[in-house]
N, C-alpha and C positions, 0 to 999 in steps of 0.2 A: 499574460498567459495566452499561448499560442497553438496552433499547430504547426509540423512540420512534416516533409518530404523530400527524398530525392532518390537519383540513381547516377551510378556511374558506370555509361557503358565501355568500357577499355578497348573495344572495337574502334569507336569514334567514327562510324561511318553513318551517320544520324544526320540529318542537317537539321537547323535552328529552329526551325520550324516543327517539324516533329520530337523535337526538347521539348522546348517548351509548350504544346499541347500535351505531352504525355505528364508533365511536369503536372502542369494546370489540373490533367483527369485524376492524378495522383493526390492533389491536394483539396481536389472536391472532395473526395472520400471522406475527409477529415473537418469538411467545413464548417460544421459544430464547435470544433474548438477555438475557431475564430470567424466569429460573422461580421466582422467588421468592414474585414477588407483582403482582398487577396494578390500574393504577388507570386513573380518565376522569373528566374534566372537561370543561364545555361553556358557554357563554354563549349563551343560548338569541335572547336578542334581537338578537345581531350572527351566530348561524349558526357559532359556531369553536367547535372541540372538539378535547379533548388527550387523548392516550392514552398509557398509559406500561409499560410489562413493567420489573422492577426485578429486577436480581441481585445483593443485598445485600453489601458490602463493610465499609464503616466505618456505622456506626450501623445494629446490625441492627434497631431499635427503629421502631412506629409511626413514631417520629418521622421518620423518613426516606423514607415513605412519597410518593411521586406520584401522580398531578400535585401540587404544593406549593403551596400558597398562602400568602402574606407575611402575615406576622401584625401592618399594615396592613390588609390587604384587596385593596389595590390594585395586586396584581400577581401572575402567576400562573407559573408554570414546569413544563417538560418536560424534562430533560438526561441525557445519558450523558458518564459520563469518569470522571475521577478528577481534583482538586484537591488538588496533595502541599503547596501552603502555606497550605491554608486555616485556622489555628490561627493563625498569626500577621496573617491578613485580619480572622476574628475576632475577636481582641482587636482590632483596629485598629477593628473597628464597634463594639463593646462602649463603647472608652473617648470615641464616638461619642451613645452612649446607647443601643442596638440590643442587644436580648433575643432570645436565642434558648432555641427550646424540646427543640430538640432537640442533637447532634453531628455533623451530616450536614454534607458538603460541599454537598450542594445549597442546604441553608438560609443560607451563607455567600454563593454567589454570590447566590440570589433575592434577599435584605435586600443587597447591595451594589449588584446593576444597582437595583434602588431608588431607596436610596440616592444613590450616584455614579454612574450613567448606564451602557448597556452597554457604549460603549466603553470609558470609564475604567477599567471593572471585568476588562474581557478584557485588556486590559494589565495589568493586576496576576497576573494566574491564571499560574501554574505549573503545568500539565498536560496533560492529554490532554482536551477536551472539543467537543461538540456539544449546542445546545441550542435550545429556541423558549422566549421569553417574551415577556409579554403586560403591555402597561402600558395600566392603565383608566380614568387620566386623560386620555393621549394618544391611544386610542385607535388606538397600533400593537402590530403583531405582531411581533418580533427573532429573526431565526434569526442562530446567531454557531458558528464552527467554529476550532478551534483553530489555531496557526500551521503548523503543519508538515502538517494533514491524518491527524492519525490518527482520529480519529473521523469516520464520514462523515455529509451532510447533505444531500438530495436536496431539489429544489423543484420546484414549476413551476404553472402552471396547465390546467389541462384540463375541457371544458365548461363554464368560466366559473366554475370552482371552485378555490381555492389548495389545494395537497395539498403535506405536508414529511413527514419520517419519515427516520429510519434507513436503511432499507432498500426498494427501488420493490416487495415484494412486499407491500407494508402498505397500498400504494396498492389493490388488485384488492380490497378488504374493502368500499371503497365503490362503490354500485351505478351509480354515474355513471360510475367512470373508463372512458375509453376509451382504453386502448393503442397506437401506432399507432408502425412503426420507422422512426428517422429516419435514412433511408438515407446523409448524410453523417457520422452517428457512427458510423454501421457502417462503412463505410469507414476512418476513421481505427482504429477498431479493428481492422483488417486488417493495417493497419502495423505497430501495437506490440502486439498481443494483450490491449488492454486499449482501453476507452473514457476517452479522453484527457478530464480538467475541461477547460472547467465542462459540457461534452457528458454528456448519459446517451443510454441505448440507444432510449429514447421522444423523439419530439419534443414539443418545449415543458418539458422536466420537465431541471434541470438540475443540476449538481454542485456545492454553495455553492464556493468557490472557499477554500483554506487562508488563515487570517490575517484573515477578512472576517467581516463581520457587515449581512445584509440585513434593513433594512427595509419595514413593508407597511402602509400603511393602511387605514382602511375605503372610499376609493376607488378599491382595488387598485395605488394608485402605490407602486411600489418603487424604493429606493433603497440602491446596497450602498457601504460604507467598509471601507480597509482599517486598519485595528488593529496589525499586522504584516506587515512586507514584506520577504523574503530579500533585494531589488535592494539595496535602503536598509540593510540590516544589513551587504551586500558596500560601496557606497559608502565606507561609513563606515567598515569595519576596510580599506580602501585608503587613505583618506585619512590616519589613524590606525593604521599596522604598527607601533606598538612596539614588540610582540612578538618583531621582526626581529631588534632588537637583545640580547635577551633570551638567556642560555643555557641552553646543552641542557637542563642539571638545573634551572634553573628554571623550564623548562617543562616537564620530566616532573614536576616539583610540584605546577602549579600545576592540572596537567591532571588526575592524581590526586584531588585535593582536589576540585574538582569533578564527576569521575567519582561518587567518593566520597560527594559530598553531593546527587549527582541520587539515584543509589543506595539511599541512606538515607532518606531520603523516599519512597522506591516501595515500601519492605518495611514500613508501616505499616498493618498491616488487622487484621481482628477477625474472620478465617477463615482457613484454610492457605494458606501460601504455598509458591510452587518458582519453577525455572525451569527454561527448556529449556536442554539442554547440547549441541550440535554436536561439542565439540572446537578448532573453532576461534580465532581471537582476539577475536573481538567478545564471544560468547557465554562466553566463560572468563574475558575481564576483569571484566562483569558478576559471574558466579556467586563470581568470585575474592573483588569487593568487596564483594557479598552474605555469603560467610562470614565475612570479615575482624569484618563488622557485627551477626554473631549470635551468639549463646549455644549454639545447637544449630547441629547440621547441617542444612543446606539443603537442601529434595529436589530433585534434578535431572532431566532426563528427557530421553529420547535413545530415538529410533526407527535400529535399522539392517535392510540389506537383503543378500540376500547375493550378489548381482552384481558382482562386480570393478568397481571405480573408483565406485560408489555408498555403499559402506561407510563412514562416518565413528565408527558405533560405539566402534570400539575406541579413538582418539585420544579420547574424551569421555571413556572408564571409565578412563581413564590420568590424563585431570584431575580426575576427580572423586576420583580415591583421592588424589594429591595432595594436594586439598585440603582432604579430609573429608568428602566432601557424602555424604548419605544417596542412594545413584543408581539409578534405575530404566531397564534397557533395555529393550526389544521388539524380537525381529529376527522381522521380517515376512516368508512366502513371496510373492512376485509376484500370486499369486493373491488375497490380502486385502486389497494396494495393489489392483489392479485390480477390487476388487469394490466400493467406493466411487466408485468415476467414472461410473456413471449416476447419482449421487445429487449431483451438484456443482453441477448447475443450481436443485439445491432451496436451496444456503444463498451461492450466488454472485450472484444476481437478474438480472445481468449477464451479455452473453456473458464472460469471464475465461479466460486460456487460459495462464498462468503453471505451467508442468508442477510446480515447486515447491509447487503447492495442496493438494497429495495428500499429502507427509509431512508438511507444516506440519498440514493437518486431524490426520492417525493420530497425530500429537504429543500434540499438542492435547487429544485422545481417550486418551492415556495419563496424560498428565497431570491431566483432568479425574478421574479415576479416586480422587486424594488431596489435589487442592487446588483451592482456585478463585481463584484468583490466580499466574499465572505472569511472571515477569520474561525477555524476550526481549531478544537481541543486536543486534536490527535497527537498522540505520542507520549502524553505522559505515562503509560499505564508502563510501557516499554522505562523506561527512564528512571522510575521512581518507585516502582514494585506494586504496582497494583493489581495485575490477574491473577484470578483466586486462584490459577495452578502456581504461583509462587507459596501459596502458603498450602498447599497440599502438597506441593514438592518439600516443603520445610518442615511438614508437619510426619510425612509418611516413608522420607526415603532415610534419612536417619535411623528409625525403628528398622526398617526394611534389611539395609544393608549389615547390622548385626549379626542376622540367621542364614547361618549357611546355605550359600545359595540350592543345593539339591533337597535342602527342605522346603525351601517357597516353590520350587519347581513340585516338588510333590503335593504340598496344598495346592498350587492351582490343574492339577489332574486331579486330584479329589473334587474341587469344587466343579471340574466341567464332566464330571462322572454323569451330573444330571442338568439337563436342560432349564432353559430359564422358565419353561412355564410349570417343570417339576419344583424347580426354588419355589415358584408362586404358591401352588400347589402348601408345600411345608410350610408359607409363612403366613395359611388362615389359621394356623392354632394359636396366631398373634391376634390378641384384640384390637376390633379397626383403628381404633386409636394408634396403638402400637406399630401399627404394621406399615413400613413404607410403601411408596409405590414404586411398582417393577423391581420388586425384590432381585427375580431371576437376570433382568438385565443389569443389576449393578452387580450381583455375586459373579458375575463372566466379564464385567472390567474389572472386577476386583482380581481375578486369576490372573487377567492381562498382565496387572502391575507387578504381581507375587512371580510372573514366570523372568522378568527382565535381569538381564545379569549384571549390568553397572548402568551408572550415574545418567550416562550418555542416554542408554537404549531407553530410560526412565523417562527420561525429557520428551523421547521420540514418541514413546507411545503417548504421552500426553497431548500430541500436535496430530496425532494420526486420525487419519478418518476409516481406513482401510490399512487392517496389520501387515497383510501381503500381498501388497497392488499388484505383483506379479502375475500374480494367479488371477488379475481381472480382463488385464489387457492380452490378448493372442497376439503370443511369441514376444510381449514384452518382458525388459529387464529393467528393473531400477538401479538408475546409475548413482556411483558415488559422488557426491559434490560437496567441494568446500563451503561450507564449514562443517558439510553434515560427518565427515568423519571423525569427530570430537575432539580429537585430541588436542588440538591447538585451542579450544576454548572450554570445555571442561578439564584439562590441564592447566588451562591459563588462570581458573580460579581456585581457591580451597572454598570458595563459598557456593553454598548448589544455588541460590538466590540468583547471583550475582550474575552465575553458568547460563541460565534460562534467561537472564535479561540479556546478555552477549547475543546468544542462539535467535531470538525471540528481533531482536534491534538487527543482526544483519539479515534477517529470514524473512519472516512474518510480518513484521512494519514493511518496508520495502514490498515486496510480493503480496502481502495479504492486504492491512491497513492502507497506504501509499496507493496501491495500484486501485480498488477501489474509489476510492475520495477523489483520484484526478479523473478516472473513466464517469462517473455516476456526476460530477460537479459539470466537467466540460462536456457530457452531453445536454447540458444545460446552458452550453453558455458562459457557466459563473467559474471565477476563478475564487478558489481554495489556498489560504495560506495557514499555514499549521506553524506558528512560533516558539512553541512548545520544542519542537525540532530544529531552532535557530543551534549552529553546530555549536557555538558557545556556550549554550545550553545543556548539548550535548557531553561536551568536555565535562562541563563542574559538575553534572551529575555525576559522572563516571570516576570524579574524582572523592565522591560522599562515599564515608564509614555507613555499612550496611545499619546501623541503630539508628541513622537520623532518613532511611527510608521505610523501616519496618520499626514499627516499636509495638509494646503491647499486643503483640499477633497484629497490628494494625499497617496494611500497608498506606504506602504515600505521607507518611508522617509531617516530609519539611512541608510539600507544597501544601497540606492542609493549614499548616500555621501561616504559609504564607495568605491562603485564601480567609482565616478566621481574619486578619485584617481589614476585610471589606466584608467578608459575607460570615449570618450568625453560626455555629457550628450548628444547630439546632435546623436548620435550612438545608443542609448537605449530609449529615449523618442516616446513611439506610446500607441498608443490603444493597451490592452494588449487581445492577440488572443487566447493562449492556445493550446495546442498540439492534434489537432483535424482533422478528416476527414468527409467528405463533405456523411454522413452516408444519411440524407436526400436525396438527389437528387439519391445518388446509390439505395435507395430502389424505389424510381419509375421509376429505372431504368436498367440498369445492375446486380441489385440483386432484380429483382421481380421477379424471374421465382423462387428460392432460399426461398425468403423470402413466395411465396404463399404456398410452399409446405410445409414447417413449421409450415403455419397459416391457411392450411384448415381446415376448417369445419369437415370435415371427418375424420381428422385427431385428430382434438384436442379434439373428440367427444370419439373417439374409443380409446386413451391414459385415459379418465377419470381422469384426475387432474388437468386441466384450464379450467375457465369455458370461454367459446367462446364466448360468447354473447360481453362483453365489449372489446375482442382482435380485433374481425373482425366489430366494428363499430369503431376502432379506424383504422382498418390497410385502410376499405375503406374514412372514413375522412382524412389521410394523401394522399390517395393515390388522390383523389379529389385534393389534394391543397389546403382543408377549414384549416385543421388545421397542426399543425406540429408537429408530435406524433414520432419522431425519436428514441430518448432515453427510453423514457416507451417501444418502440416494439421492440428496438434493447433489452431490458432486458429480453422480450419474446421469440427472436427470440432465445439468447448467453443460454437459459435455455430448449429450446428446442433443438439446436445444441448437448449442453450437454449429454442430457437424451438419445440420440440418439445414440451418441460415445459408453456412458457406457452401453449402453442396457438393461435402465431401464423404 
């Protein structure tokens, strides 16, 4: 797990020397992601320069050393990832005729996009990767980003310059870049609290796209392919359900065995290994099939907090003794959570507004403490049906779509007839027993849902943070983006399930989940593997009959049979909470002094780019207790943090 930078000036009137210093200042930026060791490289007659931060995993030896050059000559490499089959890719070059000098998976991919071209070669790869290489016959550049997006890949041009990296703060190292926010990704960022690919927060500078691999020549023509594609992996396991017919126990076998075998492959390094442990099912089947796999106990690691309904501590130190694991917890006061949230603009580059960032980082930061390599549960929830909006999408839009749509549109103008703290107001002739809380703020989502006119728009308002981001941002537009126009993936299913796992696995994993886990872990230091996400994985999921992921209203049905194998059902069975901080009560609280200065008036008046009207009648209804506007302001607040850090 690495960092990465570069530029390509097309001028080429640079000399070597000012490469690679610019190279080097570009790749400080990012030296968090690798403190190991730093390198640059530069070709001074075409104006391109590579820069690399390295945090040593397999092959701590020179030899693994970046930028890498092919021991032809003629080809040069940048990457971050990790490559779990590279041993059986190398013998495949070896009996090729192909020497290597060193052990590194980097030297495995370079001597293979060589070799067999970069797509052939990103087809073969098992892992988690992002990378740029440089062919000097051809005289292109390859940026290439794994399938599912866990490593990221930024691009773009700006003043006439190519700029790629890891991360857009690698960019600010070069004296040309010019900054500048492009108010339709802000916008969409309004929506989902995150800037949706292939958008970044800059205009011109974009998100390589998961499964692609862009090309560049020395007349700036680009041109991207895709290598992997989710559509065509769904296509094909519809066309081909076998599995349909398949039983139960042979597919809690078979799902094992490959859980097992992505598993197996991610605990191979030559530094310490752990993982993080929740308690829950994703993270326990992992850690479950991590010990199953070792000689020792596995360290594990678990952040808890001590606010009701945030706590997952204790269900993690229950699996962990189960299973043996060597376990480390931290229970955190509010006040040590909350003292890293000005610092989140330094390792997020992006507005990011996913309140899960905070204990994933304090993890992270535990865990760096003993290992540099941690194994994460991420992705099952995507993969197997787990977020409770699949079954409120299963349970509400069914009913829904029956009634004519100009009668749910007229119940939800009935219900916003009267404000939410008028609902409140009607729902004291409920005894307190009876009576929920923020009656008024759930009867005005409930309008939300009643006003939507199909399938699609249903999904969207379940991800949204903001109905009409337009109206936030001055003179923004939200743009349309693939996948967001529906049709190719809520056509692509009859199942709404199925529709929200599609939408949810190329959207929100990638951009929400993924982008997260790699910012919050490598500003630590520690590299994050998520096997859960091994594409193989990937596939047989998407090849399973929706009953063996939902059964009994019960989502995750296989992976829970596979995890009662090692862990008691009676140890995983609860309400499923999610990795969250109590962001509500600290904004009217410990972070209002923070959060008013933010959200002044004066403030967001004199910036000219949010319009304040709908910010400050949301921040003072939260702030009331009528409604509970946590996420939509925490999206405002992680956006103005931002703007403030960069000095824009």
């Amino acid at each position: 797990m690495c960092g990465l930078a570069g530029f390509w000036d097309f001028k080429a009137n640079i000399s070597k020397t000012e490469l690679l210093g610019i190279g080097q200042k570009m790749g400080k930026a990012i030296s968090h992601r690798g403190p190991d060791s730093e390198g640059a490289w530069c070709d001074e007659a075409l104006g391109l320069s590579f820069s690399h931060l390295r945090l040593a995993i397999v092959d701590l030896s020179e030899a693994g050393h970046q930028p890498m050059v092919s021991r032809s000559g003629g080809s040069v490499i940048v990457y971050n990832g990790e490559i779990y089959n590279a041993p059986e890719l190398r013998e495949a070059l070896s009996l090729e005729g192909c020497r290597f000098r060193g052990h590194s998976d980097t030297e495995v991919i370079l001597e293979a996009c060589e070799r067999w071209g970069v797509i052939a070669t990103c087809q073969k790869l098992i892992g988690m990767f992002a990378f740029a290489f440089w062919d000097k016959q051809t005289q292109q550049l390859f940026l290439a980003r794994d399938r599912l997006g866990i490593k990221p890949m930024y691009w773009g041009f700006n003043q006439g310059i190519l700029f790629f990296g890891s991360q857009l703060k690698s960019f600010k190292g070069h004296p040309h870049f010019k900054p500048e926010i492009d108010k339709e990704a802000l916008t969409a960022y309004f929506r989902f609290n995150y800037v949706p690919t292939p958008l970044s927060i800059f205009k011109n500078i974009q998100k390589l796209s998961p499964g692609s691999i862009l090309s560049i020549d020395r007349n700036q023509k680009t041109q991207e392919f895709r290598f992997w594609d989710l559509q065509d992996v769904i296509a094909r396991a519809k066309d081909n359900r076998l599995k349909a017919s398949c039983s139960d126990d042979a597919l809690i076998e078979e799902c094992d065995a490959l859980l097992r075998d992505a598993v197996k492959r991610r605990i191979v390094v030559d530094v310490p290994l752990g993982a993080f442990l929740s308690g829950g099912i994703d993270s326990s089947t992992v850690v479950a099939l991590m010990q199953t796999q070792s000689d020792r106990p596995i360290k594990t690691f678990t952040i808890g907090f001590h606010e009701a309904g945030y706590d997952e501590a204790k269900h993690a130190a229950a699996v962990a003794k189960h299973l043996g694991t060597e376990h480390h917890e931290l229970y955190l006061a509010s006040s040590e959570a909350q003292a890293i949230i000005p610092d989140i603009p330094n390792w997020c580059d992006e507005p990011f507004a996913d309140v899960s960032q905070i204990p994933t980082y304090l993890v992270s930061r535990l865990a760096r403490q003993q290992v540099t390599v941690s194994l994460s549960g991420d992705g099952g929830d995507e993969l197997f049906a787990g977020y409770n909006r699949y079954f409120v999408g299963q349970k509400l839009w069914p009913r829904l779509k029956v009634l004519p749509y100009w009668l749910r549109l007229l119940s939800a103008q009935g219900i916003r007839q009267f404000s939410p703290n008028q609902w409140d107001q009607f729902a004291k002739i409920l005894p307190n027993r009876l009576r929920p809380r923020l009656v008024g703020d759930k009867a005005h989502k409930l309008a939300d849902i009643l006003a939507v006119p199909n399938a699609g728009t249903f999904y969207k308002n379940l991800v949204s943070f903001w109905e009409e981001p337009a109206n936030l941002v001055l003179g923004g537009n939200e743009p349309v983006l693939y996948p967001w126009n529906f049709e190719s993936t809520f056509g692509h299913s009859n199942n709404f399930v199925e529709s929200m796992q599609i939408m949810d696995t190329l959207t929100y994993l990638p951009d929400d989940i993924l982008a997260k886990v790699d910012r919050a872990s490598m500003a630590v230091g520690l590299e994050a593997r998520v096997p859960l996400l091994d594409h193989r994985v990937v596939e047989f999921a998407y090849g399973l009959p929706m009953n063996v992921k939902i059964r009994n209203g019960q989502g995750k049905w296989l992976l829970r049979q596979v995890l009662n194998k090692y862990v008691p059902n009676s140890l995983i069975e609860r309400p499923k909470m999610g990795f969250g901080v109590p962001i509500d009560q600290w904004l009217r609280g410990p972070l209002r002094e923070w959060a008013e200065n933010l959200l002044s008036l004066q403030r967001l008046e004199s910036e000219g780019i949010l319009n304040p009207e709908p910010i400050r009648q949301r921040w003072a209804e939260h702030l009331s207790g009528q409604r509970n506007w946590q996420y939509s302001l925490w999206g405002v607040l992680m956006f103005q943090a931002w703007q403030e850090r960069w000095g824009l």
